[in-house]
N, C-alpha and C positions, 0 to 999 in steps of 0.2 A: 584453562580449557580453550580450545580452538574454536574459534565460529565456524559454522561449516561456510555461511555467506555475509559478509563484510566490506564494509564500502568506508575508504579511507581519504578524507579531504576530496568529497567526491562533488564535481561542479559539471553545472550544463548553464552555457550562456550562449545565446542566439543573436546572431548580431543581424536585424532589420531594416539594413535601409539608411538613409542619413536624415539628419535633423537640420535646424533652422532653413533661412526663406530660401527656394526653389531647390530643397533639396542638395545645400552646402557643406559644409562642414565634415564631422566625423560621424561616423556610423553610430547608433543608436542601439545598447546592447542591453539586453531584454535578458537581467540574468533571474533563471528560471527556480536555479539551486547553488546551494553556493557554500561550498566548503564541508559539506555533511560526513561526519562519520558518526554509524551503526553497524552494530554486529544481532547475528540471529544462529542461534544453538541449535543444535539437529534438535526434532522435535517439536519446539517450543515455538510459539506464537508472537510474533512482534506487533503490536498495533501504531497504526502512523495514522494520525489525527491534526488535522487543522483545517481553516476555511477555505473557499474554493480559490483554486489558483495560487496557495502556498508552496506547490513546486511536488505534493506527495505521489504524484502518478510519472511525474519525470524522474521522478526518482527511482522507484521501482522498477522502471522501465530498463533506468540505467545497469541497476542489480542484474538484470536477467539477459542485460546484454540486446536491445531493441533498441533502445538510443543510445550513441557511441556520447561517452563523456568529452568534457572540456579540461577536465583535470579531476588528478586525483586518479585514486585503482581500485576496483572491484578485486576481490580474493574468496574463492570459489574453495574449499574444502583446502584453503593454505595455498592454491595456485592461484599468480596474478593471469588473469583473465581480462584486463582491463584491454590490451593489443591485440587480441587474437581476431581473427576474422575467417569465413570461409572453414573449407573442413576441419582449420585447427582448432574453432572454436565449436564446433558438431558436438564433441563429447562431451562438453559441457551443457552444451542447448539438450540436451537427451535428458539431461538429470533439473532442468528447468521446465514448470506448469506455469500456465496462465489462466483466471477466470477471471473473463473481461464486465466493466460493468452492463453493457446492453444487450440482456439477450435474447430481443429482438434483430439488431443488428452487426451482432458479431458468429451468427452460423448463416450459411451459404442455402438460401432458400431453393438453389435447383439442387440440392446435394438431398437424400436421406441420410437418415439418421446415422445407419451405420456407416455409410462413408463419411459424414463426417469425424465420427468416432476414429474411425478405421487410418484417416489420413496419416498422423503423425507415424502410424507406424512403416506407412511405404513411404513416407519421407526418409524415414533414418534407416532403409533398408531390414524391416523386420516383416516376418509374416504373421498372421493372423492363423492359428492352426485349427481355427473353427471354419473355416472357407471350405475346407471337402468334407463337411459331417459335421465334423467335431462341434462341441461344445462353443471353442475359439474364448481369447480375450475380449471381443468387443461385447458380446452376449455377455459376461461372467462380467465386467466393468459395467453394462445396461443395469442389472441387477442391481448392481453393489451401490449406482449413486440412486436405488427406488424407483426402475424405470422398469416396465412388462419387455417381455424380450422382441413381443410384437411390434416395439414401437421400431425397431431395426429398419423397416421398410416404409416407413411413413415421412413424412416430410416438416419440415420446420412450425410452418404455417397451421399444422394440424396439433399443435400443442398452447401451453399455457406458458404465460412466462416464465412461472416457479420450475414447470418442467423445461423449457428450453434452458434456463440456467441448469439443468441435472445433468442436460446433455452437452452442452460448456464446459461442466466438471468433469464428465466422462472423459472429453476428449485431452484436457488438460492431464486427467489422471492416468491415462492409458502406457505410455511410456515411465509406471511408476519412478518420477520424478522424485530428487530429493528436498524439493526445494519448491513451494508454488507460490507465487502473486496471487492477492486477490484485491483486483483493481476493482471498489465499490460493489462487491459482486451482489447486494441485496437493494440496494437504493434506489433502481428501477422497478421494485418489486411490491406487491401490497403487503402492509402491514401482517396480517396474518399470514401471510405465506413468507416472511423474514425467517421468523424463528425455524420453521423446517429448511431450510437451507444451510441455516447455521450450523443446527444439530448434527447436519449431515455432514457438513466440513468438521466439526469437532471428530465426530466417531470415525473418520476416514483419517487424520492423522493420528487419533490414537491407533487405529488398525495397521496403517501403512509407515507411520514415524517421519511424516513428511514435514517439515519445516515450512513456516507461513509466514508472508508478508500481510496484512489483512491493514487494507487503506479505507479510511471511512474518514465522515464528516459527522456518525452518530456516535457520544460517545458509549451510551446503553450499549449497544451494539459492541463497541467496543470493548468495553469493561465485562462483557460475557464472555469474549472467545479468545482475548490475549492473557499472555504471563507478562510480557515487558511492555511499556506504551511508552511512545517518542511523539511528543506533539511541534510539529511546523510551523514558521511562521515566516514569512517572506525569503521562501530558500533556504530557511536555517532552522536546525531542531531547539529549541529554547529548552527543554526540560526533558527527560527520561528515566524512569524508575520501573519496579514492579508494577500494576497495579493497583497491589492492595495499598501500596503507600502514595501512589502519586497521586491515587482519587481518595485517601482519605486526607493527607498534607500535600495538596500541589502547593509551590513554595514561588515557581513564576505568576507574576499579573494576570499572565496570557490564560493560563491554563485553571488560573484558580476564578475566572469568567467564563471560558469555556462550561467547567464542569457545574458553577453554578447557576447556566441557563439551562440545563436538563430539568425537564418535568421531576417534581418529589410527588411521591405516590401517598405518602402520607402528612399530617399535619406536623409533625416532629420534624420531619425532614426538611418542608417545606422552609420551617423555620431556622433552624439550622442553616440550609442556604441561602435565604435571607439575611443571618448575621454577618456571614464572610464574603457577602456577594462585594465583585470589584465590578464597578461599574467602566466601562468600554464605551469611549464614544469615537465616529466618525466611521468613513471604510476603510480597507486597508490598503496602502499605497501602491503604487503602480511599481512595477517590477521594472520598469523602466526609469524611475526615480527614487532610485530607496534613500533614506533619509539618513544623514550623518549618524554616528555613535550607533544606538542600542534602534534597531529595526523598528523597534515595539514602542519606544518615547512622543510619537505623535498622539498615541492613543492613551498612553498608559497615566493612570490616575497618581501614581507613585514619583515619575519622572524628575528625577535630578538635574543640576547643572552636566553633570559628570555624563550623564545617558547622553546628553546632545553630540557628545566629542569623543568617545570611548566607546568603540565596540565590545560588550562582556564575551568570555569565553566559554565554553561548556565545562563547566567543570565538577565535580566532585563535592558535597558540599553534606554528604551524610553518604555510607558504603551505599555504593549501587546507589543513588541519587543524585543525577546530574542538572544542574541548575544554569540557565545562562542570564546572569540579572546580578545589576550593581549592588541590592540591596541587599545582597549576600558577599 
């Protein structure tokens, strides 16, 4: 089966400046993401999880064509889309959404509502045929992400965040896209107002059959609204599975600490995470020094001679379970 969005050895390295005294030597390169292939199915949910600064919003960014890669190719429904620029890459950007994570800071406080809704569509040359009467898209899209049609002429400032994030979905959703980012989109948000945002993303790609990036640092959060999860770790995906198999057998160090720092809701659980807990010490290094062999070996409780000098490869280690770790 074909991925509709796939991203092939795909790398972003920023080179900042140069190192040692007054600013001598070679340039100093700040690699952000480094080498990552994932594929995402029409439909279906991909969740990208790891700590801050693991590279997961450069990377999505790079999928949807916002930051131009350093190597490697994005392949958009089977087309390389990785060169394209300007109006050859237009019909691609039509079928790409975004819900950014602050939304307080990512809608135009002198705009209303419905212009901002409204924009993408005079961007890509389409009309609104609710403008002389009609009903129109942007009103029929208000609705559909839970929003009064009154709020049309109100302004940013006059909502809540739950709702300003409705109307980030709207305007994301408005060019029904095949394909949406959701860069953090509930993390700025209070805890009770998560779940209704979520819901609403779930029930709009089963309505609309849109394909989801959903990048987070929670994995609750995540283990609600993905089919596939690919967890980060300094630029590189260490592990990817279903789900139901990676959170109930994660098989990397990284991820089998990740999932056993989630709150257990009950005493069973609790303990159970306690039995398999790997314990994690220090921070994770600077992306400007990544450390010889295995990314993960400064921290990792398990670390071999082998981790210091060998970088593991992602690989297959049970169908549909990719593992990147010597101890497989």
């Amino acid at each position: 089966m074909t991925a509709l969005l796939q991203a092939e050895g795909l790398s972003k390295h920023y080179s900042i400046g140069r190192k040692g005294l007054f600013g001598l030597g070679a340039h100093a390169v700040l690699r952000a993401v480094d080498g990552v292939s994932i594929r995402i199915e029409t439909g279906t949910t991909l969740g990208l999880v790891g700590e801050s600064g693991c590279g997961k919003s450069t990377l999505g960014r790079m999928l949807i064509r916002l930051v131009p890669p350093s190597g490697g190719r994005v392949l958009f429904d089977g087309q390389d889309i990785t060169a394209l620029h300007g109006p050859a890459l237009k019909p691609a950007r039509r079928s790409m959404g975004i819900v950014f994570q602050d939304p307080y800071g990512a809608l135009d406080p002198r705009m209303t509502v419905e212009a901002i809704v409204r924009e993408p569509l005079l961007i890509h040359g389409q009309r609104d045929e609710g403008q002389r009467g009609g009903r129109g898209r942007v009103a029929a899209m208000l609705e559909r992400v839970g929003l009064p049609t009154s709020a049309a002429s109100r302004y940013p400032h006059e909502f809540s965040g739950g709702q300003r994030q409705r109307v980030g979905i709207a305007r994301a959703l408005i060019m029904q896209p095949r394909v949406l980012l959701c860069d953090e989109p509930v993390s700025a948000l209070d805890v009770s107002v998560q779940a209704g945002i979520i819901n609403l993303l779930q029930d709009l790609q089963a309505e609309l059959g849109v394909a989801m990036l959903f990048i987070a640092h929670d994995l609750g959060v995540v283990r609600h609204i993905s089919d596939m999860v690919a967890v980060m770790y300094l630029g590189r995906v260490v592990e990817q599975a279903d789900k139901r198999t990676l959170y109930a057998r994660p098989m990397h160090p990284y991820t089998q600490a990740l999932i056993a720092s989630v709150p257990a809701l009950t005493p069973v659980g609790r303990t159970e995470r306690r039995a398999r807990r790997t314990q994690v010490g220090g921070d994770i290094p600077s992306a400007l020094n990544i450390p010889s062999g295995c990314r993960f070996h400064t921290r990792c409780p398990h670390a071999m001679p082998v981790c210091r000098e060998a970088d593991p490869a992602l690989v297959d280690h049970a169908p549909g379970h990719a593992v990147a770790c010597h101890l497989y």
